[in-house]
Kinemage of the C-alpha trace (Angstrom):
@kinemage 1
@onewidth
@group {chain A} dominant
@subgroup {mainchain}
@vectorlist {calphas} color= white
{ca unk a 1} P 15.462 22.510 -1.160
{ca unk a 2} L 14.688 19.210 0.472
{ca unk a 3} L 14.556 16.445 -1.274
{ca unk a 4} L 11.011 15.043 -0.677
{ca unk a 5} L 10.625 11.864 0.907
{ca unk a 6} L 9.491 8.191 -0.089
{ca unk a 7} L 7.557 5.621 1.884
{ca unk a 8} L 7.687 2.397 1.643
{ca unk a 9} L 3.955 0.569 2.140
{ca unk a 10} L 3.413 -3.144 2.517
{ca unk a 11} L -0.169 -3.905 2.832
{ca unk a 12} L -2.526 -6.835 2.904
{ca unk a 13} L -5.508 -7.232 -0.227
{ca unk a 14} L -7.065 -10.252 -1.032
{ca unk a 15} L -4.426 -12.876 -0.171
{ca unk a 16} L -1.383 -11.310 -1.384
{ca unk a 17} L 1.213 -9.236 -0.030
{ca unk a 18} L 1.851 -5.583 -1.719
{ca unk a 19} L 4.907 -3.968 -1.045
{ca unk a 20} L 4.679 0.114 -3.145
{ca unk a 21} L 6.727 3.000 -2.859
{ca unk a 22} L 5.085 6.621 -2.679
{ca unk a 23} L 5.640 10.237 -1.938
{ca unk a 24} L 2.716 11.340 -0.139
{ca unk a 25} L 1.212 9.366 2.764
{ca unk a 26} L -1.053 10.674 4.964
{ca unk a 27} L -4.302 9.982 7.401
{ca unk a 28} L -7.973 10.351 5.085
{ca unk a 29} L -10.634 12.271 5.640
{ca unk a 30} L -12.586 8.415 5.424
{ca unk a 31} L -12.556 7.225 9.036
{ca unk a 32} L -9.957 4.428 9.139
{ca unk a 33} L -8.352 4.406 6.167
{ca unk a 34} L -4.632 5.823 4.907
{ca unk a 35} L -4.340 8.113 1.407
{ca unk a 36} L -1.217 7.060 -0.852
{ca unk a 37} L -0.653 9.604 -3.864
{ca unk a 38} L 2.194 9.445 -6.360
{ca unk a 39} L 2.904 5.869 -6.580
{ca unk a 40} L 6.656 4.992 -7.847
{ca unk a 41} L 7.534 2.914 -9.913
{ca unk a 42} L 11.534 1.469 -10.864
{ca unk a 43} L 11.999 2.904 -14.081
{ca unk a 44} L 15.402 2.035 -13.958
{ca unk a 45} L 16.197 -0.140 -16.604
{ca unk a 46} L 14.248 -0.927 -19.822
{ca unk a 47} L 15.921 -4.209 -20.352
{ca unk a 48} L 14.970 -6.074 -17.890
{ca unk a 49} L 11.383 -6.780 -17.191
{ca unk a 50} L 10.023 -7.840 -13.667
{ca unk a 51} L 6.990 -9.505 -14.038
{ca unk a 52} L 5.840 -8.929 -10.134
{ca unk a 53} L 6.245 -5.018 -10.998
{ca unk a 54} L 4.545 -4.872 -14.218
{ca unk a 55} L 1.624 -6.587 -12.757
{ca unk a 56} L 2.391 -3.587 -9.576
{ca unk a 57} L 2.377 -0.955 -12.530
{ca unk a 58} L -1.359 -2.993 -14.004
{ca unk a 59} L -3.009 -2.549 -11.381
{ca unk a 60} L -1.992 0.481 -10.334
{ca unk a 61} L -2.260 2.089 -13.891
{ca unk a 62} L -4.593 5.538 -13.607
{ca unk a 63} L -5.023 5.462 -9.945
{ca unk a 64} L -4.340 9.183 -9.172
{ca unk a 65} L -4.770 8.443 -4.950
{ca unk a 66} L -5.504 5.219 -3.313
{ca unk a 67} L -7.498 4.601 -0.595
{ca unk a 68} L -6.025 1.085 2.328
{ca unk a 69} L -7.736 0.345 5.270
{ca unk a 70} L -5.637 0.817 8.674
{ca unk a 71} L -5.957 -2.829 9.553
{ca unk a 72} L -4.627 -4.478 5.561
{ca unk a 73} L -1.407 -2.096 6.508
{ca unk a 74} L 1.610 -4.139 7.718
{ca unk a 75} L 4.146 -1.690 7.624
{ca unk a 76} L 4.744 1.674 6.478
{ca unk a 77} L 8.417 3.090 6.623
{ca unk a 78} L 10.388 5.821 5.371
{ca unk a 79} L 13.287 5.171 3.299
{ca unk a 80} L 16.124 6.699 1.971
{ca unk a 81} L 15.672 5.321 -1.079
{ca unk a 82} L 12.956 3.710 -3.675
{ca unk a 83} L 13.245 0.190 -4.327
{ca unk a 84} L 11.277 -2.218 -6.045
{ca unk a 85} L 7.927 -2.497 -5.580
{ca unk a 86} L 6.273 -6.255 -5.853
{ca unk a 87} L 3.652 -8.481 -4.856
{ca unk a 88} L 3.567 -11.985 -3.263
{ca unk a 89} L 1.337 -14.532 -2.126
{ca unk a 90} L 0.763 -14.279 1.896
{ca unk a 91} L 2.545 -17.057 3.409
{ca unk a 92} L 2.390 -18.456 6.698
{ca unk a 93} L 0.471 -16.678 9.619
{ca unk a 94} L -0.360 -13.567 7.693
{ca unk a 95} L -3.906 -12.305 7.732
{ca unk a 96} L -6.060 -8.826 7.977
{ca unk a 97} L -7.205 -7.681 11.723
{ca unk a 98} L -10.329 -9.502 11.855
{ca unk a 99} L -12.085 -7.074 14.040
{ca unk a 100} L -14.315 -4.063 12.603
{ca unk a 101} L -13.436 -0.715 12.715
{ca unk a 102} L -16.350 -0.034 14.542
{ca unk a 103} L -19.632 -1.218 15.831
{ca unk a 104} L -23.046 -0.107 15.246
{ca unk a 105} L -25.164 0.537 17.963
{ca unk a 106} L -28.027 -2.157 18.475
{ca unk a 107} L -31.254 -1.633 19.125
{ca unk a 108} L -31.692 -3.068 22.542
{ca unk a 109} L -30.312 -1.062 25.762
């Protein structure tokens, strides 16, 4: 059997830069925005603590599926293997599309 495979997601949210690792990516049924299920998480080694993953694991801790908008994703690869996830401060010219995913319809023709 095939070994499933893991993405690696780096997204935008509010100023900072997540980078997560997860099995199942795919398109939602919510216009515009990208399902993750089965977040990973390094369990690796219980000796040494990273404190940019166990805030990753916090807030991340009972979410069964989450839900990103298209335009906070970065970058979305497949990889052959899981690394550590993190998050960091945005630095430099980083910034969400500014641009709505769509626009109502006014009132005037």
């Amino acid at each position: 059997m095939p070994q499933q495979p893991t993405y690696k997601v780096i997204f935008f949210n509010q100023g900072q830069i997540f980078e997560i690792y997860a099995r199942q990516i795919y398109q939602s049924d919510l216009y515009g925005f990208i399902e993750i299920e089965e977040i990973l998480f390094g369990e690796r080694s219980q000796m040494l603590v990273d404190p940019s993953e166990e805030k990753l694991k916090s807030e991340f801790e009972g979410v069964k599926r989450s839900y990103l908008p298209m335009h906070a994703i970065v970058r979305i690869d497949e990889v052959t293997k899981e690394g550590i996830g993190k998050i960091s401060e945005a630095k430099g010219n980083i910034a969400p599309f500014p641009m709505p995913a769509f626009t109502p319809k006014g009132s005037s023709d």
